[in-house]
N, CA, C and O atoms as CSV, one atom per row, in Angstrom:
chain,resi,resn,atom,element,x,y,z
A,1,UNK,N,N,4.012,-5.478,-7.794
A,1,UNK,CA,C,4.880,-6.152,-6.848
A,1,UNK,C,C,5.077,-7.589,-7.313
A,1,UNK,O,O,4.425,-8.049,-8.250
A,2,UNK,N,N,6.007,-8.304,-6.628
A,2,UNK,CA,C,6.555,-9.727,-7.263
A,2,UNK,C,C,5.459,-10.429,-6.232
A,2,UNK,O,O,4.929,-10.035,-5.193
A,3,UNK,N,N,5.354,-11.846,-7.126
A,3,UNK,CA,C,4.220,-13.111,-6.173
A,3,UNK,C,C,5.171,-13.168,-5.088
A,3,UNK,O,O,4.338,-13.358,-4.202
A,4,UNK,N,N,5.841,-13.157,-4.715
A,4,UNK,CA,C,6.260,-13.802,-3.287
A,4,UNK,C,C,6.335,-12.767,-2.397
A,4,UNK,O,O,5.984,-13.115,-1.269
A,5,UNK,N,N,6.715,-11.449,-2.503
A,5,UNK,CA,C,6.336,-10.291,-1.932
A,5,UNK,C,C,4.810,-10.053,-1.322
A,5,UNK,O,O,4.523,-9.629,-0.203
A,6,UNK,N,N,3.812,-10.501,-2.520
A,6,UNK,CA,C,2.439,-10.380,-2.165
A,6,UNK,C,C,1.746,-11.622,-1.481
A,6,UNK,O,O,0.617,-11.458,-1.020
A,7,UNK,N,N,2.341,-12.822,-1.390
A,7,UNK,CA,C,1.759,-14.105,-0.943
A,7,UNK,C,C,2.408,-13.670,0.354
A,7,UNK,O,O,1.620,-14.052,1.218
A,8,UNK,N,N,3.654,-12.941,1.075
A,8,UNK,CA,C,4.276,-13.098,2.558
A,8,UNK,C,C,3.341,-11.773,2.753
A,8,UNK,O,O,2.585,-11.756,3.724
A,9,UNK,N,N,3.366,-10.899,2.047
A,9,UNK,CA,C,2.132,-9.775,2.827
A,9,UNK,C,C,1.152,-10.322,3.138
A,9,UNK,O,O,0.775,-10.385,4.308
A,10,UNK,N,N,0.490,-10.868,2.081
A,10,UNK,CA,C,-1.186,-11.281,2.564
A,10,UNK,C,C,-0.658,-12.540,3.919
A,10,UNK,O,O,-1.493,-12.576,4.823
A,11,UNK,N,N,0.175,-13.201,4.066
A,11,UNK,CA,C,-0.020,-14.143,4.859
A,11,UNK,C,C,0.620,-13.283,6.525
A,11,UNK,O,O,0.501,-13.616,7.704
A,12,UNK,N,N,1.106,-12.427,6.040
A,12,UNK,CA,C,1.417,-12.195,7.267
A,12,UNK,C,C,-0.159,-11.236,8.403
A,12,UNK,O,O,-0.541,-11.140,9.570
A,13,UNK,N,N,-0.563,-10.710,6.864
A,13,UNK,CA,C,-1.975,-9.535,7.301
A,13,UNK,C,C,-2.886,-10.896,8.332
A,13,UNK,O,O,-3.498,-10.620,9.365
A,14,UNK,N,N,-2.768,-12.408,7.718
A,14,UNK,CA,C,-3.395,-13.291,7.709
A,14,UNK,C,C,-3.124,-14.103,9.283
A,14,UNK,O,O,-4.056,-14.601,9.915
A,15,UNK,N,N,-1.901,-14.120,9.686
A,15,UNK,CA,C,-1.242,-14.176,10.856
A,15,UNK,C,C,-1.662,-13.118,11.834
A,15,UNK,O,O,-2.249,-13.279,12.904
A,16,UNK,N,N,-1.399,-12.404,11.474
A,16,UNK,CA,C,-2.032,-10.921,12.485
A,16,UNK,C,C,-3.798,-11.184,12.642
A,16,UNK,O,O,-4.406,-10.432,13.403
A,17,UNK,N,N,-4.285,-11.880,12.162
A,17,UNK,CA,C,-5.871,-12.222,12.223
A,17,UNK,C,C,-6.454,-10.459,11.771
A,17,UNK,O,O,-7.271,-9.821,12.434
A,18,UNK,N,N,-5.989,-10.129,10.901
A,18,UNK,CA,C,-6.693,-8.742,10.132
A,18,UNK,C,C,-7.992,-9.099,9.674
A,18,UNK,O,O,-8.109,-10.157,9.054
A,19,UNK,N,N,-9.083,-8.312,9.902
A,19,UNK,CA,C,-10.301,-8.522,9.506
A,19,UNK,C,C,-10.507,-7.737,8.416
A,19,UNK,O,O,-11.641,-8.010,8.024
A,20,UNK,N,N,-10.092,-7.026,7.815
A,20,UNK,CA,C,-10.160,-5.958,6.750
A,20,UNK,C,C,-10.701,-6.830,5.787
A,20,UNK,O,O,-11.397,-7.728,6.261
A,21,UNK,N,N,-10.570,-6.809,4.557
A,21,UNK,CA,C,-10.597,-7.490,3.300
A,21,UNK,C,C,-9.511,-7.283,2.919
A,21,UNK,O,O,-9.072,-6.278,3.479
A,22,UNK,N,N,-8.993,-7.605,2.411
A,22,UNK,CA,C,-7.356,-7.731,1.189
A,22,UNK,C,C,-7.802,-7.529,0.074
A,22,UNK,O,O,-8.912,-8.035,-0.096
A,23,UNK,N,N,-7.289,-6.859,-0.975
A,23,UNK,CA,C,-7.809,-6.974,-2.302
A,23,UNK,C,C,-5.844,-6.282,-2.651
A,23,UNK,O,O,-5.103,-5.457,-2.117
A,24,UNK,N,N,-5.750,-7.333,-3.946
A,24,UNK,CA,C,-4.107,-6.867,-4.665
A,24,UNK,C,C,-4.484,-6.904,-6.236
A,24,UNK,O,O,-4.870,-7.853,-6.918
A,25,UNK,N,N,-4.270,-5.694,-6.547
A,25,UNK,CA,C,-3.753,-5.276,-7.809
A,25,UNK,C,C,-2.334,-5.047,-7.746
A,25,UNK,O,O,-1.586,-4.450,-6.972
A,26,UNK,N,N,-2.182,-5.816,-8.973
A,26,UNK,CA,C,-0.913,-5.889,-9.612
A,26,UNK,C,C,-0.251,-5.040,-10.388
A,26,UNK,O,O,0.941,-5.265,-10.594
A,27,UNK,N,N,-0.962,-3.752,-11.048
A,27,UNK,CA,C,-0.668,-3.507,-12.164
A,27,UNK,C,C,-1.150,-1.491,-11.427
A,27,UNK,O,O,-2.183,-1.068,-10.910
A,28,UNK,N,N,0.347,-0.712,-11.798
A,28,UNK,CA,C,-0.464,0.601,-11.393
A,28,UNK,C,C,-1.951,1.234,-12.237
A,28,UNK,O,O,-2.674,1.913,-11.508
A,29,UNK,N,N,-2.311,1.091,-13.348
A,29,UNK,CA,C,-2.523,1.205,-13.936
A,29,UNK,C,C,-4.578,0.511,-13.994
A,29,UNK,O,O,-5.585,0.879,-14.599
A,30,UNK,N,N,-4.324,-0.367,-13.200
A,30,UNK,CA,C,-5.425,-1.369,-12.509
A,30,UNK,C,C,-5.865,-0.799,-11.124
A,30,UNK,O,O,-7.037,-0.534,-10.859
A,31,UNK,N,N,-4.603,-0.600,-10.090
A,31,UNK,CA,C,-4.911,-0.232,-8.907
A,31,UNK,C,C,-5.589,0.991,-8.734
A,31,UNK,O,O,-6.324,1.058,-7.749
A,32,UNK,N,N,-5.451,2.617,-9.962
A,32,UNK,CA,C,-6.120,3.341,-10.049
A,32,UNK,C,C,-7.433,3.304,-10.381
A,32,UNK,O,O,-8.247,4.021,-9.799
A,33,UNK,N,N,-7.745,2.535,-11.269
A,33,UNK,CA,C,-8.665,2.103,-11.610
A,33,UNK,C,C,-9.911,1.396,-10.568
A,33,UNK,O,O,-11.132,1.548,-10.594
A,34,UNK,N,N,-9.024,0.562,-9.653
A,34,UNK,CA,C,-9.927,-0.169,-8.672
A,34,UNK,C,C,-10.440,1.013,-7.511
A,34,UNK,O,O,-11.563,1.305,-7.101
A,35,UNK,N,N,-8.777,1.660,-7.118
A,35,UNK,CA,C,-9.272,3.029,-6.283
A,35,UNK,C,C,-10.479,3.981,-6.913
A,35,UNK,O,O,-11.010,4.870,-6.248
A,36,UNK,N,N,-10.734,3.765,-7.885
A,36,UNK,CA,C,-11.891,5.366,-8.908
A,36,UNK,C,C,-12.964,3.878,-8.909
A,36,UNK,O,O,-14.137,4.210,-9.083
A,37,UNK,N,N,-12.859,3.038,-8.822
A,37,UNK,CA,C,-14.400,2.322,-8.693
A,37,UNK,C,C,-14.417,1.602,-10.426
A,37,UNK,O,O,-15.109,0.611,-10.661
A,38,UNK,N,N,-13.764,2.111,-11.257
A,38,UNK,CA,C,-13.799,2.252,-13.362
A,38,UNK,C,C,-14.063,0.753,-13.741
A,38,UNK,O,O,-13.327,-0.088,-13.223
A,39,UNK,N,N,-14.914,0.404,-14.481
A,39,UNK,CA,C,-15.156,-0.873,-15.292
A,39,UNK,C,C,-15.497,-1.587,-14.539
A,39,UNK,O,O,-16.519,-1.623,-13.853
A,40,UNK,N,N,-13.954,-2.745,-14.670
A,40,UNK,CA,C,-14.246,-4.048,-13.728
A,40,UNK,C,C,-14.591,-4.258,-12.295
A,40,UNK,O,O,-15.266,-5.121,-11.734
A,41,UNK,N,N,-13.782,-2.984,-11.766
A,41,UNK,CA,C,-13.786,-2.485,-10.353
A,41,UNK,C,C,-15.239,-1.691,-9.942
A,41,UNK,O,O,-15.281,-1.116,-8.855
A,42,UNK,N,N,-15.952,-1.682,-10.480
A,42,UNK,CA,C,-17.169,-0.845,-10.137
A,42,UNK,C,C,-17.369,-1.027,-8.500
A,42,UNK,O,O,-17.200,-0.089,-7.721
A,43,UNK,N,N,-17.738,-2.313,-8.103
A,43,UNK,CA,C,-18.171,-2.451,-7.186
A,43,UNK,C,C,-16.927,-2.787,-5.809
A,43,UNK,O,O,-17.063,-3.267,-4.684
A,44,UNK,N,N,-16.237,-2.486,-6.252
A,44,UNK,CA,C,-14.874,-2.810,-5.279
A,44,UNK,C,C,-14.884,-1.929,-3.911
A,44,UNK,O,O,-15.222,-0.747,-3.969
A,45,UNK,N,N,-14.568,-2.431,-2.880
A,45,UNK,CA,C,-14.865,-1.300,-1.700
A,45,UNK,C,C,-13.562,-0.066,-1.602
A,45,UNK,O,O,-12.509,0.076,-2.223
A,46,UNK,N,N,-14.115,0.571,-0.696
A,46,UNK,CA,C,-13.236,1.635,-0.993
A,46,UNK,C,C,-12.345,1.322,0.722
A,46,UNK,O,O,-12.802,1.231,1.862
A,47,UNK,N,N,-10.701,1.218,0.082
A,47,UNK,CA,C,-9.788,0.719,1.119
A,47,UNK,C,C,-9.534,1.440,2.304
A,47,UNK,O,O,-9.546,2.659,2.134
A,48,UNK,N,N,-9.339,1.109,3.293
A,48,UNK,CA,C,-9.354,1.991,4.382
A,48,UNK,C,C,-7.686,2.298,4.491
A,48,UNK,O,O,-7.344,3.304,5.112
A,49,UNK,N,N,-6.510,1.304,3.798
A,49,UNK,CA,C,-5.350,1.362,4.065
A,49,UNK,C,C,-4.662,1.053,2.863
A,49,UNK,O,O,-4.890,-0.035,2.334
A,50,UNK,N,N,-3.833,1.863,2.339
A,50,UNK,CA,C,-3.232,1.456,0.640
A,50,UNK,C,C,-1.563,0.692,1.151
A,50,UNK,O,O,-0.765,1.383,1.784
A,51,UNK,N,N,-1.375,-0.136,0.934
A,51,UNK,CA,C,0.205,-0.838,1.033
A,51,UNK,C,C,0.667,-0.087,-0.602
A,51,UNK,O,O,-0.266,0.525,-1.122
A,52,UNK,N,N,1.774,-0.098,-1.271
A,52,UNK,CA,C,1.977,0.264,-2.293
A,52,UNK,C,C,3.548,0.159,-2.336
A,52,UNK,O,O,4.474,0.429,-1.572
A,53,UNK,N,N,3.416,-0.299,-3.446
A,53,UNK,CA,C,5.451,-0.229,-4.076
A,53,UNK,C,C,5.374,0.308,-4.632
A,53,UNK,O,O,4.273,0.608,-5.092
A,54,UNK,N,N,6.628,0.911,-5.066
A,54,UNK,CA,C,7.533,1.574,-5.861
A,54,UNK,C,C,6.865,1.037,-7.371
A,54,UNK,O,O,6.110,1.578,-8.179
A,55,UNK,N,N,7.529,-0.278,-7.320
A,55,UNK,CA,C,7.948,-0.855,-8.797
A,55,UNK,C,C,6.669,-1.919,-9.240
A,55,UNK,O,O,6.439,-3.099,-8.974
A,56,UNK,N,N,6.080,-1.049,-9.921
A,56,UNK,CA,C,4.284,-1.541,-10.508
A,56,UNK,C,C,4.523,-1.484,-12.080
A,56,UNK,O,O,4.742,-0.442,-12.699
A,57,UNK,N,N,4.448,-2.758,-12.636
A,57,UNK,CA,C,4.146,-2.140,-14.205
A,57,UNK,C,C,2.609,-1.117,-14.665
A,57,UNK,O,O,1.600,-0.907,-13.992
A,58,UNK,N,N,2.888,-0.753,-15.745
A,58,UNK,CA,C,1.741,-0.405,-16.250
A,58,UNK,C,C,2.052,0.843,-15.425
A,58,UNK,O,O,2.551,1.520,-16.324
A,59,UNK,N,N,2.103,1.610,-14.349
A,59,UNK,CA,C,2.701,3.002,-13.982
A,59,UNK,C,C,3.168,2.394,-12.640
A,59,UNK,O,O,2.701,1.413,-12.060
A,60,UNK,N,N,4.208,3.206,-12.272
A,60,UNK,CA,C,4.841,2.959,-11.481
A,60,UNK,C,C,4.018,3.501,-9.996
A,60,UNK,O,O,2.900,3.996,-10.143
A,61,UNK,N,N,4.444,3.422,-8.965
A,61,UNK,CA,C,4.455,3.283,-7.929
A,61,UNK,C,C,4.262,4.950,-7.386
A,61,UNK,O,O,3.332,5.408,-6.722
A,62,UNK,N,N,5.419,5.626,-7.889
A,62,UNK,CA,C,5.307,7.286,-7.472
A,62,UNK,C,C,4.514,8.121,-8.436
A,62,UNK,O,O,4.331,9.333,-8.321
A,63,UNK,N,N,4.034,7.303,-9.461
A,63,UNK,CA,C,2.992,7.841,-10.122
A,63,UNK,C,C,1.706,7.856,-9.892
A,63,UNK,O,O,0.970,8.821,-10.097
A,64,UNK,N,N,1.313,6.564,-9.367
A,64,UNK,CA,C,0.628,6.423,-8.836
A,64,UNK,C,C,0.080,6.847,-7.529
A,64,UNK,O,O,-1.126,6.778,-7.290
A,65,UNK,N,N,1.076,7.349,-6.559
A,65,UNK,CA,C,0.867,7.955,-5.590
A,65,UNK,C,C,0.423,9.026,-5.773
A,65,UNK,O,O,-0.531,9.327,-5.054
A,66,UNK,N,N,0.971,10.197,-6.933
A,66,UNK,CA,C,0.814,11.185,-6.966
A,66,UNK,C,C,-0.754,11.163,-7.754
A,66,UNK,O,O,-1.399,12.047,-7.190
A,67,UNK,N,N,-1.217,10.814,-8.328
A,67,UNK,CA,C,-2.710,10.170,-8.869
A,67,UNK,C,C,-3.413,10.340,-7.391
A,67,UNK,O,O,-4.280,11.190,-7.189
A,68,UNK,N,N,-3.012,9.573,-6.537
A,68,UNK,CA,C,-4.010,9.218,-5.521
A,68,UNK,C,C,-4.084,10.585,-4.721
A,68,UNK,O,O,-5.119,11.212,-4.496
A,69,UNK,N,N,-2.865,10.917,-4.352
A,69,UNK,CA,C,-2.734,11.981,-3.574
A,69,UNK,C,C,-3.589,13.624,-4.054
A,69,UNK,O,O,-3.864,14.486,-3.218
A,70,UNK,N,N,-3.904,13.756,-5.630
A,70,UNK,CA,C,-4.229,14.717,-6.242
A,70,UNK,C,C,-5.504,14.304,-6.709
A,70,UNK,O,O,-6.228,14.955,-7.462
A,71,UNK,N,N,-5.737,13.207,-6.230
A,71,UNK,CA,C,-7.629,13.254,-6.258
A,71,UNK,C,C,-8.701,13.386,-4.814
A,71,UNK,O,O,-8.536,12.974,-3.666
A,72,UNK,N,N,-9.542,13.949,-5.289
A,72,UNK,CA,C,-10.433,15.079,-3.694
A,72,UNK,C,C,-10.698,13.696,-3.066
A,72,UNK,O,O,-10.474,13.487,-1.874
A,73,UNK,N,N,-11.264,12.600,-4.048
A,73,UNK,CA,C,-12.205,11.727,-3.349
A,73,UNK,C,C,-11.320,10.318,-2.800
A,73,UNK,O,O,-11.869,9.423,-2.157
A,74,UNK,N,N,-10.003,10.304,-3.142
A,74,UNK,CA,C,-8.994,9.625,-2.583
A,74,UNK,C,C,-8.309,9.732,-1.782
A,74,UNK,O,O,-8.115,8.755,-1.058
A,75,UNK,N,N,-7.503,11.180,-1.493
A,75,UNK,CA,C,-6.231,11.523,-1.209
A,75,UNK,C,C,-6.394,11.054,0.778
A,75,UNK,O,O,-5.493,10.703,1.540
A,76,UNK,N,N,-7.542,11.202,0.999
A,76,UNK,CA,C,-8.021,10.865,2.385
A,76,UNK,C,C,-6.980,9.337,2.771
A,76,UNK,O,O,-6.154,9.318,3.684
A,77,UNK,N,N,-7.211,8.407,2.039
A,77,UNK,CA,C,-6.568,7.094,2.252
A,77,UNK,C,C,-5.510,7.088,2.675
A,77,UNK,O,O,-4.838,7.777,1.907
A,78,UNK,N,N,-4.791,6.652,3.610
A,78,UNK,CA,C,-3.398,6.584,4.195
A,78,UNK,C,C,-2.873,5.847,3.058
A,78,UNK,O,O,-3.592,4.947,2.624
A,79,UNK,N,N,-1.661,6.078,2.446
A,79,UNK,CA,C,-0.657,5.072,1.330
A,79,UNK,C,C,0.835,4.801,2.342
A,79,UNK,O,O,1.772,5.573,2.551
A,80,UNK,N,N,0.608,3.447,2.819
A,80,UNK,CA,C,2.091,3.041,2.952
A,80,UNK,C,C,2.860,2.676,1.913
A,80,UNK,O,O,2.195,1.955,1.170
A,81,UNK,N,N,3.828,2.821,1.562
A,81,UNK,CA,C,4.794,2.568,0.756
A,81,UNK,C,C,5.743,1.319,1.668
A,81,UNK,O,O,6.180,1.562,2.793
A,82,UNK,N,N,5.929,0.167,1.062
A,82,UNK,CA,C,6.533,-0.722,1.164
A,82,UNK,C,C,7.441,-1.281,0.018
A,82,UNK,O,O,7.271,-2.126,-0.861
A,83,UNK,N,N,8.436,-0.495,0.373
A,83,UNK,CA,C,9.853,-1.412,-1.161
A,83,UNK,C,C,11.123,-1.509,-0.205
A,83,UNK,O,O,11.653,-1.153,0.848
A,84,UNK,N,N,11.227,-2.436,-1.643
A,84,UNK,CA,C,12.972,-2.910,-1.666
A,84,UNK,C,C,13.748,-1.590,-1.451
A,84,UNK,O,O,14.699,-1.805,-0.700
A,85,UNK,N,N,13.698,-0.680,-1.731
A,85,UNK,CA,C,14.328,0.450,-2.244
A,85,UNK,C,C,14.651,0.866,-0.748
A,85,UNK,O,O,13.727,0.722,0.052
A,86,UNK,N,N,15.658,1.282,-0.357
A,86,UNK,CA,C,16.365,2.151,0.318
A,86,UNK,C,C,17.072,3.525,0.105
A,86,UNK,O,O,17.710,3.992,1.049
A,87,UNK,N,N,17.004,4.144,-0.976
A,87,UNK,CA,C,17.732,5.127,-2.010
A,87,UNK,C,C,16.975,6.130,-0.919
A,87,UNK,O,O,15.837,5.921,-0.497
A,88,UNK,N,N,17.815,7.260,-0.540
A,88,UNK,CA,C,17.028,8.276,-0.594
A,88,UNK,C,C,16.131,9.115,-1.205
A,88,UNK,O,O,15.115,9.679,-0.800
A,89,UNK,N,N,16.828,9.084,-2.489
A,89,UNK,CA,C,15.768,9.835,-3.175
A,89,UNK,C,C,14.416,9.785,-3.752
A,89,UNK,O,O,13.654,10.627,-4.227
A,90,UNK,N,N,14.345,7.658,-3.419
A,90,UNK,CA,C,12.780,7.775,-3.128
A,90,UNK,C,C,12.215,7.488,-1.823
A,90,UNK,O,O,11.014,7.309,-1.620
A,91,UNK,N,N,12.805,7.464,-1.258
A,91,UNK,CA,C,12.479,7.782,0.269
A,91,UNK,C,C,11.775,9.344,0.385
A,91,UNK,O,O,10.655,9.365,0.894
A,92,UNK,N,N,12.347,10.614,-0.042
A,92,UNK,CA,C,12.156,11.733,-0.397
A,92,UNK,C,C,11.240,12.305,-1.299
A,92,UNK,O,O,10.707,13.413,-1.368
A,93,UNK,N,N,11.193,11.329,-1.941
A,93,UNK,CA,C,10.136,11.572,-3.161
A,93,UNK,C,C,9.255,10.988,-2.810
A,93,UNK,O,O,8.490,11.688,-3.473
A,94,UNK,N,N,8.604,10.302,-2.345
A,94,UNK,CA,C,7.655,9.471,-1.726
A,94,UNK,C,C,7.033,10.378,-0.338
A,94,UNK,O,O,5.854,10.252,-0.007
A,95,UNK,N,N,7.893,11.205,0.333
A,95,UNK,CA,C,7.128,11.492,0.994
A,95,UNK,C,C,6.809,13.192,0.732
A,95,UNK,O,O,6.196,13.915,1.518
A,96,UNK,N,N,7.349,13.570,-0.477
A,96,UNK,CA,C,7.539,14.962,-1.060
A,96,UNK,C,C,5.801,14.774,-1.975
A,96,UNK,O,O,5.018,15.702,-2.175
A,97,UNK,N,N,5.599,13.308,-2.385
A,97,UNK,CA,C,4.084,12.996,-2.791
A,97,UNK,C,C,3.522,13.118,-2.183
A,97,UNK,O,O,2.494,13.446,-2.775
A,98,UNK,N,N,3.250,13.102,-0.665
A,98,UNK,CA,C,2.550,12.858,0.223
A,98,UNK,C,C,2.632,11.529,0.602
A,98,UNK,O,O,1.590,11.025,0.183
A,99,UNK,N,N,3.201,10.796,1.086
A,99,UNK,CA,C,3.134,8.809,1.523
A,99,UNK,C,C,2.937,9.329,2.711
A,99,UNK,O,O,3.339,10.413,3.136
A,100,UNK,N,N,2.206,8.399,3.319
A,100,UNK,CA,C,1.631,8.725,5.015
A,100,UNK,C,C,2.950,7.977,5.405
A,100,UNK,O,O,3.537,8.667,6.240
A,101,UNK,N,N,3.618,6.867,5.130
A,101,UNK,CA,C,4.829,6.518,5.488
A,101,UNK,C,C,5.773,5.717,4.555
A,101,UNK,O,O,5.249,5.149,3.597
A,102,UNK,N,N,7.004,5.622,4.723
A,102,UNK,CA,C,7.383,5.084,4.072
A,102,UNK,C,C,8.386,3.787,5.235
A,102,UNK,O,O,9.025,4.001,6.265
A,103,UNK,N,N,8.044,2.107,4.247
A,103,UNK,CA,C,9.209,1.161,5.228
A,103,UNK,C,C,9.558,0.340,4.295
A,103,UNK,O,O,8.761,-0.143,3.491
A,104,UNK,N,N,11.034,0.063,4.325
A,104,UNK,CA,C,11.784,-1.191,3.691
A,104,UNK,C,C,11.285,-2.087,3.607
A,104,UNK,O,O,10.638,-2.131,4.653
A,105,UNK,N,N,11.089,-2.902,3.095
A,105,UNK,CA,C,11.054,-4.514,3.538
A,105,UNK,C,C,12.338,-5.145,4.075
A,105,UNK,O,O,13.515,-5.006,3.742
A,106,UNK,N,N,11.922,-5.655,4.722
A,106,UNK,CA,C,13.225,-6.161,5.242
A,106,UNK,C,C,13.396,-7.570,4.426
A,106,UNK,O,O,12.471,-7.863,3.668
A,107,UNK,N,N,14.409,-8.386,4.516
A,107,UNK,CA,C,14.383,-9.228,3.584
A,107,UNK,C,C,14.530,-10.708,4.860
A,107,UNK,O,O,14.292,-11.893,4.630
A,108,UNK,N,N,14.818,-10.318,5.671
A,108,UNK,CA,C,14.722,-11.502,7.362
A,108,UNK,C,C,13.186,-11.537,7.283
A,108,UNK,O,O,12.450,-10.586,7.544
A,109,UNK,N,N,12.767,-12.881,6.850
A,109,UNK,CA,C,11.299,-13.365,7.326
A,109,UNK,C,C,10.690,-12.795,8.400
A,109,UNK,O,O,9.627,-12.174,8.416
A,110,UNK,N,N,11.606,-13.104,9.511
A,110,UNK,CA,C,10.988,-12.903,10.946
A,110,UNK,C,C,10.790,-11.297,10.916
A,110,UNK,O,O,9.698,-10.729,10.919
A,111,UNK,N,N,12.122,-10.646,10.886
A,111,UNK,CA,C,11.939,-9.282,10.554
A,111,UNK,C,C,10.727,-8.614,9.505
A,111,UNK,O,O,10.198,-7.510,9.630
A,112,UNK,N,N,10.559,-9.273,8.823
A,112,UNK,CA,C,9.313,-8.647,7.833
A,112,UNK,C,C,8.122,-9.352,8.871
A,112,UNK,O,O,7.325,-8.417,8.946
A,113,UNK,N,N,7.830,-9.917,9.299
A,113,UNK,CA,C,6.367,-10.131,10.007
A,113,UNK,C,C,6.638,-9.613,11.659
A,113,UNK,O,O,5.855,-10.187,12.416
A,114,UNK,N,N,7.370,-8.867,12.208
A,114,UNK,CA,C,7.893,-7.805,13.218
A,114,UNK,C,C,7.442,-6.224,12.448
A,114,UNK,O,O,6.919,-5.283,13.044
A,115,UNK,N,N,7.704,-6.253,11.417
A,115,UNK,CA,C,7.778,-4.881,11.024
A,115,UNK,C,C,6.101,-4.800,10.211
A,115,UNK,O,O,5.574,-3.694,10.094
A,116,UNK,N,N,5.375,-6.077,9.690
A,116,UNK,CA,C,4.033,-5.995,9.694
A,116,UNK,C,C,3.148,-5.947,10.927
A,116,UNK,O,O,1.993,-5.525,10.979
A,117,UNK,N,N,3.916,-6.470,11.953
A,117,UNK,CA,C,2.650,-6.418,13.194
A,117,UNK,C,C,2.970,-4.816,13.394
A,117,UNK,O,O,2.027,-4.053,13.182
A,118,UNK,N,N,4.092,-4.318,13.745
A,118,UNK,CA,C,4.197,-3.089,14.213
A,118,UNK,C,C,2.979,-2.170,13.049
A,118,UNK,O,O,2.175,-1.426,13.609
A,119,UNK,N,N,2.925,-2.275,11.582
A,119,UNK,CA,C,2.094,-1.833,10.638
A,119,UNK,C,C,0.544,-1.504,11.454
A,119,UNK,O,O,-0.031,-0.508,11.896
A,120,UNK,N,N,0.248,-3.146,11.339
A,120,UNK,CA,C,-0.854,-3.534,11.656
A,120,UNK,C,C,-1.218,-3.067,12.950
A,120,UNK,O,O,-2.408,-2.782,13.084
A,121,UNK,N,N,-0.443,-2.916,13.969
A,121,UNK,CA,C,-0.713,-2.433,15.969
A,121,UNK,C,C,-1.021,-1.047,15.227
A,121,UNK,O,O,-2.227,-0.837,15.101
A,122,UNK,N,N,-0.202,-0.092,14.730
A,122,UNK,CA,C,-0.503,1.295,14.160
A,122,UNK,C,C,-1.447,1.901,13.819
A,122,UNK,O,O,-2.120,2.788,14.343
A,123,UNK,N,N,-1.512,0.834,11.925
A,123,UNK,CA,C,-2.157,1.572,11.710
A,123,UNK,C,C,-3.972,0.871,11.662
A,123,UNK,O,O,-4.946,1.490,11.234
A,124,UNK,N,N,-3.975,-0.068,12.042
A,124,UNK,CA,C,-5.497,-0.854,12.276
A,124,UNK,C,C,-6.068,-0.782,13.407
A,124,UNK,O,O,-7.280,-0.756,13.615
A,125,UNK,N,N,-4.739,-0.729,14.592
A,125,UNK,CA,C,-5.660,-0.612,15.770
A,125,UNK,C,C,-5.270,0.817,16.517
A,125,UNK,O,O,-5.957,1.035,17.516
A,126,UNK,N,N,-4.570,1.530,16.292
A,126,UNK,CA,C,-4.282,3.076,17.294
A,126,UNK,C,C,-4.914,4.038,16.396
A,126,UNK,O,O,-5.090,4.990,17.157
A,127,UNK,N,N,-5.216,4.273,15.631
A,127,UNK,CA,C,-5.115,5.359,14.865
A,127,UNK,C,C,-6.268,5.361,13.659
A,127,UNK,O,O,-6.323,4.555,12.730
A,128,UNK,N,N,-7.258,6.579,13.936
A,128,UNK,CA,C,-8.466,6.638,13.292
A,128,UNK,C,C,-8.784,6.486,12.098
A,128,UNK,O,O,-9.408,7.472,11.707
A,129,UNK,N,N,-8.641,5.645,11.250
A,129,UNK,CA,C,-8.974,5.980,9.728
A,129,UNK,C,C,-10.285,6.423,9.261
A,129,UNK,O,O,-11.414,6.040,9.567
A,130,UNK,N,N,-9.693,7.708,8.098
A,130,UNK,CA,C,-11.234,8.199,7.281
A,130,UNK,C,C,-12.140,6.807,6.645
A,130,UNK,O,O,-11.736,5.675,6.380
A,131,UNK,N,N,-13.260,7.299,6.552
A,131,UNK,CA,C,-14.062,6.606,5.943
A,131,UNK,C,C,-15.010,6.684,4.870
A,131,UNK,O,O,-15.659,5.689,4.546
């Protein structure tokens, strides 16, 4: 994802007073890696909620999903998908991977921290996550 994409997420998680931990990988290719625990990531916790784009160097976004989704000791994790992208056909493909959901970003400030609290009311406080 782009720095300014990931500095208005984390600040908005940050606004919402989220107690979780945050942790951002940049790179698909890293983020699998951090999800399987591998190398650098050994000790990294295991996420209760995946945000995820599309457009990740190093593997993309629906590759990565499908990685997560086709491993026993992952696939449990809810993956939101958050992009630019409006196309149907990854709208479709995204949830043909399995994406627990898929949402635009909106590109209205206000609108993107409306459409993170609604995230955050969902999926942090209604709704049981595995552990």
């Amino acid at each position: 994802d782009n720095e300014g994409d990931i500095r208005l997420t984390v600040e908005a998680l940050r606004e919402l007073a989220v107690m979780n931990r945050v942790s951002v990988v940049r790179d698909g290719r890293k983020a699998l890696a951090f999800l399987r625990r591998e190398a650098e990531f050994r000790d990294a916790a295991r996420p209760d909620l995946i945000f995820l784009d599309l457009n990740l160097p190093g593997m993309n976004g629906k590759e990565l999903l499908r990685e997560i989704k086709n491993d026993d000791a992952l696939k449990s994790i809810p993956v939101l998908i958050l992009s630019t992208s409006t196309a149907t056909a990854d709208i479709c493909e995204a949830y043909r991977l399995h994406a627990n959901c898929y949402v635009s970003k909106p590109v209205d400030l206000d609108h993107f921290f409306d459409v993170m609290h609604s995230i955050h009311d969902f999926w942090l406080n209604n709704v049981e996550l595995p552990h």
